[in-house]
Structures are given as structure tokens and as C-alpha cells.
MARROLUM-291777 format. One line per field, with one value per residue (C-alpha): residue in one letter; x, y, z. Coordinates in steps of 0.25 Angstrom, whole numbers. Example, Ala and Ser with C-alpha at 12.3 -4.5 7.8 and 13.67 -1.06 7.14 Angstrom:
MARROLUM-291777
rest	[A, S]
u	[49, 55]
v	[-18, -4]
w	[31, 29]
END
This chain:
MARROLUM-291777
rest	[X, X, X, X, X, X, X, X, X, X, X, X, X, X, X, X, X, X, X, X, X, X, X, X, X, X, X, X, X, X, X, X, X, X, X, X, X, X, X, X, X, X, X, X, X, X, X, X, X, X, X, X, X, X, X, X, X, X, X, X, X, X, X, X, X, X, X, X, X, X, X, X, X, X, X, X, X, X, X, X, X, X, X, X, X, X, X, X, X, X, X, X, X, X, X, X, X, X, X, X, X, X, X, X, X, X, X, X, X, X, X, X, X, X, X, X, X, X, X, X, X, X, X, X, X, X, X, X, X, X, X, X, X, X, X, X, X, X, X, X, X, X, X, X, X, X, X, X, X, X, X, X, X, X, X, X, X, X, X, X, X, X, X, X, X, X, X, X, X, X, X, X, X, X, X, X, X, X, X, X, X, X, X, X, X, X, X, X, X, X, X, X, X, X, X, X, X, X, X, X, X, X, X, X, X, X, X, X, X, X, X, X, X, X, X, X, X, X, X, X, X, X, X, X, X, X, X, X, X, X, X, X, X, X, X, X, X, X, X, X, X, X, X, X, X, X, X, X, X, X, X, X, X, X, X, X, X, X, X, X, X, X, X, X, X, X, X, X, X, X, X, X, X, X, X, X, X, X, X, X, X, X, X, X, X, X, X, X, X, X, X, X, X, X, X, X, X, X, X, X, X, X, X, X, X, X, X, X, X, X, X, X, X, X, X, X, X, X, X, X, X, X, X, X, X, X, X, X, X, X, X, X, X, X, X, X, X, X, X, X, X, X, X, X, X, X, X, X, X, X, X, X, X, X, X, X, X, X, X, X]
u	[86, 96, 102, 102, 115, 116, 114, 123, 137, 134, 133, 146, 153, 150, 154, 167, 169, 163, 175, 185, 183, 181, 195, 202, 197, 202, 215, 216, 222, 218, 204, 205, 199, 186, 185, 170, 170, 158, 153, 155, 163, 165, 162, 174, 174, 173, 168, 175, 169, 182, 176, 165, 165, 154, 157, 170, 175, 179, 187, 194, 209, 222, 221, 226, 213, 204, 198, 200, 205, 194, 195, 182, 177, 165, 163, 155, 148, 153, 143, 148, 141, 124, 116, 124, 119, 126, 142, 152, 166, 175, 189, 192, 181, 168, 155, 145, 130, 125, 109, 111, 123, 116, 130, 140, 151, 165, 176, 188, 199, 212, 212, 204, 195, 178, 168, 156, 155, 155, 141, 134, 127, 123, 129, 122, 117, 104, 102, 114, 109, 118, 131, 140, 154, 158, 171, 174, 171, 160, 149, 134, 125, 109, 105, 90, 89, 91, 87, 96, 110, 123, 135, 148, 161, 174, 177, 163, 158, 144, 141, 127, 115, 105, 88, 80, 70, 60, 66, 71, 76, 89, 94, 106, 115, 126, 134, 142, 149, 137, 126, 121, 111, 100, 91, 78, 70, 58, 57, 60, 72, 87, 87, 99, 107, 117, 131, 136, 124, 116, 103, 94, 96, 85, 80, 81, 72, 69, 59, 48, 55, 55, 40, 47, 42, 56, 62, 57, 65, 59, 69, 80, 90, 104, 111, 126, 133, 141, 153, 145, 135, 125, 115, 112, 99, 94, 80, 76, 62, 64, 75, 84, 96, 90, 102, 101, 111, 118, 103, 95, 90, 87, 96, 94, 92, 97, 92, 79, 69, 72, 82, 91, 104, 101, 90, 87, 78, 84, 92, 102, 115, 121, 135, 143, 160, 166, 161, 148, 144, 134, 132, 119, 114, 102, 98, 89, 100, 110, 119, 128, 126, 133, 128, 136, 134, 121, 115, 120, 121, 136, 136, 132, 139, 135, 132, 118, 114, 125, 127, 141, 144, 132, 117, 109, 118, 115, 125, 136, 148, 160, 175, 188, 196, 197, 200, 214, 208, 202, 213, 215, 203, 204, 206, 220, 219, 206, 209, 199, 195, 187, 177, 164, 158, 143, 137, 126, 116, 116, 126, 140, 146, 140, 151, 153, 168, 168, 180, 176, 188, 192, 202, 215]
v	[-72, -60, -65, -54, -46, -51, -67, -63, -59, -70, -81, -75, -76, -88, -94, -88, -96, -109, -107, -105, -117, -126, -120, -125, -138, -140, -138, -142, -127, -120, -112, -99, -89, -82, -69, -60, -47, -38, -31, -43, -43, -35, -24, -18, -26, -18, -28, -42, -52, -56, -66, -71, -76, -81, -91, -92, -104, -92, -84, -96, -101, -94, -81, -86, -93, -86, -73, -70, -78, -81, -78, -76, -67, -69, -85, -83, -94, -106, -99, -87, -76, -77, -68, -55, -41, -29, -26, -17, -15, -7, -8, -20, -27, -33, -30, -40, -40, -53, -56, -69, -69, -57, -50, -42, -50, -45, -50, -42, -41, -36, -46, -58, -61, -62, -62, -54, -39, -40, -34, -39, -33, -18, -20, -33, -34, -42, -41, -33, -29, -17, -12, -1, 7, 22, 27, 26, 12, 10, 0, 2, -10, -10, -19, -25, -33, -23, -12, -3, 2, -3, 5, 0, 8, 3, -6, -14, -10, -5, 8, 12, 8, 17, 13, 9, -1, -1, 10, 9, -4, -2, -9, -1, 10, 19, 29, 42, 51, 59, 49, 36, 29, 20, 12, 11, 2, 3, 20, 17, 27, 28, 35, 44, 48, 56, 48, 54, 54, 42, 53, 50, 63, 59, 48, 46, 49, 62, 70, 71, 65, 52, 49, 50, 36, 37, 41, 34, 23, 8, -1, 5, -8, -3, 10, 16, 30, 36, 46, 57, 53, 49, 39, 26, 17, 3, 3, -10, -9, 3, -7, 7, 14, 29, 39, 50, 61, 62, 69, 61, 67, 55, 57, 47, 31, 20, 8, 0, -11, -21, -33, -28, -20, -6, -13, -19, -29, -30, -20, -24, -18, -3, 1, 13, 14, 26, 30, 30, 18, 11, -5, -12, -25, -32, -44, -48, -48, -50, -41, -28, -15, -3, 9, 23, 37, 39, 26, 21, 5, 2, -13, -25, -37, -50, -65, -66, -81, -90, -82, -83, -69, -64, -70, -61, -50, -38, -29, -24, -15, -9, -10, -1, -7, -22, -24, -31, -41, -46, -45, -60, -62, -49, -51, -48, -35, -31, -18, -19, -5, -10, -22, -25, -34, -41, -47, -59, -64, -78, -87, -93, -78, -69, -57, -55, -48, -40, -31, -17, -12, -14, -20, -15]
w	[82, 88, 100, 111, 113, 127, 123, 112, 121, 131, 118, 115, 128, 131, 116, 119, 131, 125, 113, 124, 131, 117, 113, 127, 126, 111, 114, 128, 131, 142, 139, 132, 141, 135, 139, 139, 134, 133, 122, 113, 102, 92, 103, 113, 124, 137, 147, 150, 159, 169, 179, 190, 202, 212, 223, 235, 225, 214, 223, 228, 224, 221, 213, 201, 198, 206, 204, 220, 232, 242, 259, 264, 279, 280, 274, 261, 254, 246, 235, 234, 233, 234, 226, 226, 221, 223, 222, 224, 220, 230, 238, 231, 236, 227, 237, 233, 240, 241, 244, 245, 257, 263, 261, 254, 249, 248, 240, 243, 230, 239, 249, 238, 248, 250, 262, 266, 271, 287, 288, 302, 311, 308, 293, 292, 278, 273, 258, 252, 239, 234, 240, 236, 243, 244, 240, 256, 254, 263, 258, 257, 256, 252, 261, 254, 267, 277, 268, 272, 265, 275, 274, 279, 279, 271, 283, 280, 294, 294, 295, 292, 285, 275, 278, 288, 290, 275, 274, 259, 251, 246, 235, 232, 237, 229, 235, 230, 239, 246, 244, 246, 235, 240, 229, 237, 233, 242, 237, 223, 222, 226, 240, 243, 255, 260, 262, 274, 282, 275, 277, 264, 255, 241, 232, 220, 210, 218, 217, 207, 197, 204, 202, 186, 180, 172, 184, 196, 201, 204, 207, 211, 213, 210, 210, 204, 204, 192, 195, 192, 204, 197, 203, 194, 200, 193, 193, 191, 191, 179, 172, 169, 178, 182, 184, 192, 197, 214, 218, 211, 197, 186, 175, 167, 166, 159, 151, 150, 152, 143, 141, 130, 130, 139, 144, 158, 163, 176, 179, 192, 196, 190, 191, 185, 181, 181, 167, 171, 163, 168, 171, 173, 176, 170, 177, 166, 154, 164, 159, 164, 153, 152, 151, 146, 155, 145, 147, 134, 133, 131, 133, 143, 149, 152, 151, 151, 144, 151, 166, 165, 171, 175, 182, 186, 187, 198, 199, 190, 198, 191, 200, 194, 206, 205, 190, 195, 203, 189, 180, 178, 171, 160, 145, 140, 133, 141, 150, 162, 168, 178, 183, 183, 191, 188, 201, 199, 207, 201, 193, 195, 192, 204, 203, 186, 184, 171, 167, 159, 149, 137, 126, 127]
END
């Protein structure tokens, strides 16, 4: 019998680690390190999996054998993170929502440091799901619990919240320069407003076309912008990504219910580089695919047998900023162009650190 692609690459990683360990212990030598690189070989490689990390005990310790130096604010578990969702790459800072702790979690890369997001009182946050930043660096988070958007400025005061009471369940918020992005799932859309005066503007699907059964959106979870504006929505309940321009026309959309390559069974978290390629996050498979500008398949990244470096993945963001911080942990003759990181809900490896490139 075939073994699937997917079982296939993870057999393969994890064989590569199993033949660096028996080699250190032949020989007594220190232990070759095994680096992962996706696609397998004979392909190029263009992804490399870095590190992981989950609880306090991990930032810990002096910088030569730590990834990050750990001073807490506001105290923060001896678990480490709970159950965290949503992320957000910005200022030299990795945003994490956390449903568990009932709170954004901040670790900070310039000063190596981690603690909560100060939200009390008007800013108190509930169930934070999905969070994103503007270019001014303000934050907005949807709030399942309070179900409501809070916005707080650069400073992390609050400022304002989008929604009232039943109003609308977000589930996730985008935002370009003129406009903020809401998936509702209680209307079934993506609902739009105006950024400098949060008044709502239009939802997407709009107009007759959102009664379109190849159209319609049902389960509007997680959203992404490209660079030309467009607006990218995971549909869940539909198992493919709609795309549809700044005022809302559907374009096009991408992938399929199934559990093979270009397929989704349970599709999470989107994000977008700066080529426009798409990431997506299945659940089911467990593993990050990337999509070209025409919603081609290009390749998919992942450990879905052993859960080494993903369980239950949810979110996949993408950081040009914060390549530096991880430089210890790249391949000689790899050239990283960026970061991705891959946050899971369950596992010893909640925030998954990849490095996109290629061979030099």
C-alpha cells in the first residue's frame, strides 16, 4: 500500500532524528544536529523548521542556550501558555490570544521579556480569539466573550470597542488602511467598516450575489489582506478560502473538502507574505499549505504522525521583522527571508517557528 504524502515526510523526519541520535551515541560525540526541511528531498527546499516553544521553563536561562530570557509583568502560568488561537507579529512583539488564560499574551524580542496585555476595565477581554495591528500599531482584538472588537492604541490603552450586545459574533478582524474587516459569525458574512469612524460601511457577500450557494459565506472563522487589498475569509463550514476585492466582489476561491494535498477538512487560520502566497491551516491533516496568487498548490508543511511541531494547529502568521532573533537555529547555507510561525492548541510545541528561504 502507498503511504500518504503527508505520513510519508513526517516518516522521514522523524528517521533523520532517530540516525542522528544512534550516530552520537556510537561514538560518544556530541549529537549531529538534524535539520527539517520542507518539501523533502529530492525537492528544493524552501521552508525549515527552527524551533518551539510552549511553557515559562523554555524562555528561561542564559541566551546562549535559551531561545529568550524570561522577565515577566503581569505573572503568567507555570504552564505556559493555555489554549492559544490567534497571533500576530508586530513591533518586535509575538501577540498570542489565549482562550484558556482569557488573555493576550505578549512576548516582547527587544527587551526578551513576556506578560499579558494590561487589558482591565473598559479593555477587559473575555474570550480573545483573533487579534491583528495597523501600520500605527494599534491593536484590535475579537473578543468571542464579549463579542465585540476592542481596539487599543500603540500604547495598549483601550480605546474603543466595535458591537453591541447580540449584535454580531466576531470571530476575526483584518484591517487595511480605510477599513476594518469583521468575520460575523452570527450573519454569516464578513461585516465592513469605516476606520476612521468605526460606522459599518457593507458586508461581504453583498448584494444578490451573496444568496450565490458558491458564493455565500457559512463559517466565516478567519480572515487575511494581500497587498493589492484584497479580502481572503476561511470558510470552515464551506472547507475552501473565498477571495473577494476592498468593496466586496467574490473573485475567486481556493481549495476543497477533502483530506489530500489542496484539500481541507478543517480549515483554521489564513495568512498572506508579501508575494501574495497564501498559508492555510488544516486542522484535520495538521498541516500549513501554500498556495500561489491563482490558487495553485505549491507545497505543505508539517509533522502530522508524531506532533512534534504541530497539534492541532490554528493559526499560521508570516514576520519579515524578527528573522535575527532566530538565527541560532538556521541551517549553514540556508538564507531565511522571513519567519513563520504555526500556533497550536495542544502538544508540548504551542508556538511552531519555521524559516521560509532557500539554499544558498
Amino acid at each position: 500500500m502507498k503511504m500518504p504524502v503527508y505520513k510519508a515526510i513526517a516518516c522521514a523526519a522523524m528517521a533523520a532524528v532517530a540516525l542522528g541520535i544512534m550516530a552520537g551515541c556510537a561514538t560518544q560525540k556530541p549529537v549531529k544536529i538534524a535539520y527539517h526541511f520542507y518539501p523533502a528531498p529530492p525537492d528544493e527546499p524552501h521552508l525549515q523548521y527552527l524551533t518551539s516553544f510552549s511553557t515559562q521553563k523554555e524562555f528561561r536561562g542564559s541566551e546562549e542556550n535559551s531561545f529568550m530570557s524570561y522577565v515577566t509583568g503581569k505573572k503568567m502560568p507555570d504552564h505556559g501558555y493555555g489554549k492559544p488561537y490567534g497571533a500576530v507579529a508586530a513591533g518586535h512583539k509575538l501577540y498570542v490570544c489565549d482562550t484558556e488564560l482569557g488573555a493576550v499574551i505578549e512576548a516582547d524580542f527587544t527587551k526578551r521579556h513576556m506578560s499579558m496585555l494590561a487589558a482591565e476595565g473598559e479593555g477587559e477581554l473575555k474570550l480573545p480569539l483573533n487579534m491583528t495591528v495597523d501600520a500605527e500599531g494599534n491593536l484590535y482584538v475579537a473578543d468571542a466573550g464579549r463579542n465585540q472588537v476592542v481596539i487599543f492604541d500603540s500604547k495598549e490603552n483601550y480605546v474603543a470597542a466595535i458591537g453591541k450586545v447580540d449584535e454580531m459574533k466576531p470571530r476575526d478582524v483584518a484591517v487595511s488602511k480605510d477599513k476594518i474587516y469583521v468575520a460575523d459569525l452570527q450573519k454569516h458574512c464578513v461585516r465592513v467598516f469605516d476606520k476612521a469612524t468605526r460606522a459599518p460601511l457593507f458586508d461581504v457577500p453583498r448584494g444578490e450575489v451573496a444568496t450565490n450557494k458558491s458564493i455565500e459565506i457559512q463559517t466565516p472563522t478567519n480572515l487575511g489582506l494581500d497587498s493589492n487589498g484584497n479580502l481572503y475569509v476561511a470558510d470552515t463550514g464551506h472547507f475552501r478560502v473565498k477571495v473577494f476585492d476592498a468593496d466586496g466582489k467574490f473573485l475567486r476561491s481556493v481549495g476543497e473538502f477533502g483530506d489530500g494535498p489542496g484539500q481541507f477538512s478543517r480549515l483554521k487560520g489564513i495568512a498572506l507574505d508579501r508575494d501574495n502566497q497564501l498559508y492555510a491551516v488544516d486542522a484535520m491533516s495538521q498541516v500549513v499549505q501554500i498556495f500561489n496568487v491563482e490558487g495553485r498548490l505549491l507545497t505543505f508543511f508539517g509533522d502530522p504522525t508524531s506532533g512534534t511541531f504541530q497539534n492541532l494547529p490554528a493559526k499560521v502568521l508570516v514576520d519579515y521583522d524578527d528573522v535575527d532573533y532566530f538565527k541560532g537555529f538556521i541551517a549553514p547555507g540556508f538564507k531565511v527571508q522571513y519567519l513563520v510561525f504555526v500556533i497550536n492548541q495542544f502538544g508540548g510545541h504551542k508556538i511552531s517557528v519555521y524559516g521560509y528561504g532557500n539554499k544558498q
